[in-house]
N, C-alpha and C positions, 0 to 999 in steps of 0.2 A: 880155787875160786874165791875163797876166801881172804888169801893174801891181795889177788884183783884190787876185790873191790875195798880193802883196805885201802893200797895203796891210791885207788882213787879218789878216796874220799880224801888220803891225804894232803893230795893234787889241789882237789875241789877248796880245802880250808886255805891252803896257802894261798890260791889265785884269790879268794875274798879278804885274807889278809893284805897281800900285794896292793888288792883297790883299795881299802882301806888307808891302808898305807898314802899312799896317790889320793886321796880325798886330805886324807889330813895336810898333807904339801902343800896341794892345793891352795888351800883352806890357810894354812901358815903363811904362804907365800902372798894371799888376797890380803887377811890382816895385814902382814908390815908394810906391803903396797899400799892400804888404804891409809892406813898410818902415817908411811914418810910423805904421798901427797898432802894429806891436814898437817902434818909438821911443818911443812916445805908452805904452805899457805898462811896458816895462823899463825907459824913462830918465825920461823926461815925469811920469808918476805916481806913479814912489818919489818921486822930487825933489819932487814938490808937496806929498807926505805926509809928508815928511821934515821942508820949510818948514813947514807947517804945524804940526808933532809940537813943531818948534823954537821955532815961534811961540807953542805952548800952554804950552811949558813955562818962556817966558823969567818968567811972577810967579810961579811956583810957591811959591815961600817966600811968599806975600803971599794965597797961594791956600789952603785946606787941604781944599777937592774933590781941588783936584791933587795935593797932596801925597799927600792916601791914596791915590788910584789909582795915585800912580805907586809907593807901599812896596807895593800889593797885588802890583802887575803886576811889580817884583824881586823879590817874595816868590816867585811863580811862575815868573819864569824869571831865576836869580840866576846864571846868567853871560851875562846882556845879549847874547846871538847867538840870535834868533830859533829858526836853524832847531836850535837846541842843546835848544829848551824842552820837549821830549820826553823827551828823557835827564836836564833837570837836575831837582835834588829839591826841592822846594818847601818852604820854610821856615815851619812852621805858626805856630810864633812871630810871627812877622812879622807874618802874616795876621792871628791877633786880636790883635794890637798893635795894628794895623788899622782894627779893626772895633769898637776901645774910643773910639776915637776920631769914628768917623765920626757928624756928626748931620743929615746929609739925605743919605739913602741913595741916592737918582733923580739928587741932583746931581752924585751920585761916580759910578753907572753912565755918565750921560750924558758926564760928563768923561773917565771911562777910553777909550769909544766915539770921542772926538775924538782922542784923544791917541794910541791904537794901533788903530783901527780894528778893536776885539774887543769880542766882547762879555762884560760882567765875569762875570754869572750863568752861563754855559756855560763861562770858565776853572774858576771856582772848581769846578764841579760836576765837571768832567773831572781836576783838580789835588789834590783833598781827597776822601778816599774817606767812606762816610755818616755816621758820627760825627762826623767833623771838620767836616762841612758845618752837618748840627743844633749843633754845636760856634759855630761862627761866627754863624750864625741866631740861636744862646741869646743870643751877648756884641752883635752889633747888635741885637737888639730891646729892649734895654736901654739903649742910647743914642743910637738913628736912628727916627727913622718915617718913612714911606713918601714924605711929600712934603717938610714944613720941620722945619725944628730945634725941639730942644724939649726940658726939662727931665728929661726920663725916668732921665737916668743921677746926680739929686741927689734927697735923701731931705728930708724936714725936719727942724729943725735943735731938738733938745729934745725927740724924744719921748720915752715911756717905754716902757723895753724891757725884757720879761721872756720866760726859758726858756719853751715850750711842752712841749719834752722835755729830756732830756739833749743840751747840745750844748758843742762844745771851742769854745772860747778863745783865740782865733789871734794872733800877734802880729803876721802879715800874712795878709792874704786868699788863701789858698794851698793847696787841699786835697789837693794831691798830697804834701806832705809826711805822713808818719806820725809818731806822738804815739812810736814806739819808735826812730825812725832819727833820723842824726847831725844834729846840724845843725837839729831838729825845730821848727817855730814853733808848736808846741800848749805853751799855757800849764798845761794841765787841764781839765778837764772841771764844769761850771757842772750841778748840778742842776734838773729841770721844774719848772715853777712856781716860779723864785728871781728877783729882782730883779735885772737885768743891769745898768743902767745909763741911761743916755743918749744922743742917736743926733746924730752929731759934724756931721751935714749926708753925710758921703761912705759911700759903696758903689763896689765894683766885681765884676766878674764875672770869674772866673780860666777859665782853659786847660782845664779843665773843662765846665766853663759851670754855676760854683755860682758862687749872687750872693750876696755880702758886705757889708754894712753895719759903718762903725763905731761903738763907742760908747765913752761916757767916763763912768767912775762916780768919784768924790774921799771919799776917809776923812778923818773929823777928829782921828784919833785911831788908834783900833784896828783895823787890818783881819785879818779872817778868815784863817785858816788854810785857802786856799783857791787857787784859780785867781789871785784878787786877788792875795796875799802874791807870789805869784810873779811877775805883773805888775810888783807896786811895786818887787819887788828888780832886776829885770832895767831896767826904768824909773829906780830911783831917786829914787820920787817915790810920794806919796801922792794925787794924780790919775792916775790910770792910763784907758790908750787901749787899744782891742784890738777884735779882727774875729769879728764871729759869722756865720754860715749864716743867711739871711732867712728860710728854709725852717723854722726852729724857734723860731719868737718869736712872743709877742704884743705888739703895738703901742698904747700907752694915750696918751689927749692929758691926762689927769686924774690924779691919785692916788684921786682917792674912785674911779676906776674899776677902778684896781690894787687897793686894800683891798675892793672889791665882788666880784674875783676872791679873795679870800682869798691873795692874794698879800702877803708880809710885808720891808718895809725892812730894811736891815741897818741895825745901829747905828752911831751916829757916820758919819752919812754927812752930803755937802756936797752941796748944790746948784750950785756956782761958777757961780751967777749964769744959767745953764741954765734952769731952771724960775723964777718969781717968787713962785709961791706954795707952796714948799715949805719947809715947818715941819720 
């Protein structure tokens, strides 16, 4: 009887070691589980996204996806510490500097997505309050569409450009300066329906988001006591260059189309080789 319940108690200690045993596996197996997923999170997959960030960015100069995602993404966080990009202030500048430049819009989203794993339409939209966002909207859809590159941000080269209204004379495309402050790049002010010139190939779209074209008109002789005169003296030149508002011109491929508006040349003007049939 004695032997019995010996041997059962022997039974009885070993089955509590067994579970014991089994608790502690357990238990070993939970740690390095809990372990290698926080390895695998906190060290494992910065470092792969780090390689990666470092691998996307080694042709960057050679890339210019990458390039503008990456002026967008220190636009918005210009002291390079992540968790700082809530406090730092986004350089609006930057931005449409940005977005003057970019001409396939999906390839710069997808590259920013590689390169910092964000996404670019929710920075800008959280970073740029509504203005500044239709701001950016105005200057890329002037030089990106939706899928491939494309010409949208060049004019053609020779048209004929006349006032619709009154409109100023910029010596750069810039409509935040005033015609009364220091510094002013308003030449003067060009009367509706007057002969502006010639349209030089280039436009751009200012920080505003007013789009500019330029144009070039040449005197052979006389020029007017006008927007012009002030051009030539600041120029130095009887071909003079300057930037008008697209928003107030009519656009002619013809002269007979201009004289059909009742629009009128100014005298002693030049063609320089610009038009070929102008008399």
């Amino acid at each position: 009887m004695d032997k019995k319940r010996l041997k059962n108690s022997q039974l009885r200690f070993k089955q509590v070691q067994d579970i014991d045993d089994l608790k502690r596996r357990a238990m070993t197996i939970g740690f390095y589980g809990v372990l290698s997923i926080a390895g695998y999170k906190f060290l494992l997959q910065p470092a792969y996204r780090k390689y990666k960030m470092n691998n996307e960015q080694r042709n960057i100069l050679s890339d210019p996806n990458k390039q503008q995602a990456t002026y967008l993404y220190n636009a918005m966080n210009p002291s390079g510490i992540s968790w700082m990009r809530s406090f730092d202030n986004t350089n609006e500048e930057t931005v449409y500097s940005a977005a003057r430049r970019i001409t396939n819009w999906n390839a710069v989203q997808s590259t920013y997505g590689n390169l910092y794993n964000r996404n670019l339409l929710s920075d800008l939209q959280k970073e740029l309050d509504n203005d500044e966002y239709q701001t950016f909207l105005r200057i890329l859809s002037t030089t990106a569409s939706g899928k491939t590159s494309n010409k949208s941000n060049a004019i053609a080269r020779g048209l004929i450009i006349a006032s619709s209204k009154d409109v100023r004379l910029r010596s750069t495309p810039d409509s935040t300066k005033k015609s009364y402050s220091i510094g002013t790049n308003v030449l003067g002010t060009a009367r509706a329906n007057s002969f502006l010139g010639w349209t030089t190939g280039r436009q751009h779209v200012d920080n505003r988001g007013v789009k500019y074209i330029q144009l070039m008109i040449s005197f052979k002789k006389l020029i007017p006591i006008s927007a012009f005169r002030v051009a030539s003296i600041q120029q130095k030149s009887k071909t003079i260059s300057f930037w008008v508002g697209s928003g107030a011109i009519y656009k002619f491929k013809e002269y007979q189309q201009l004289n059909e508006a009742g629009i009128k040349l100014w005298r002693d003007l030049s063609d320089m080789g610009l038009r070929k049939n102008y008399k």
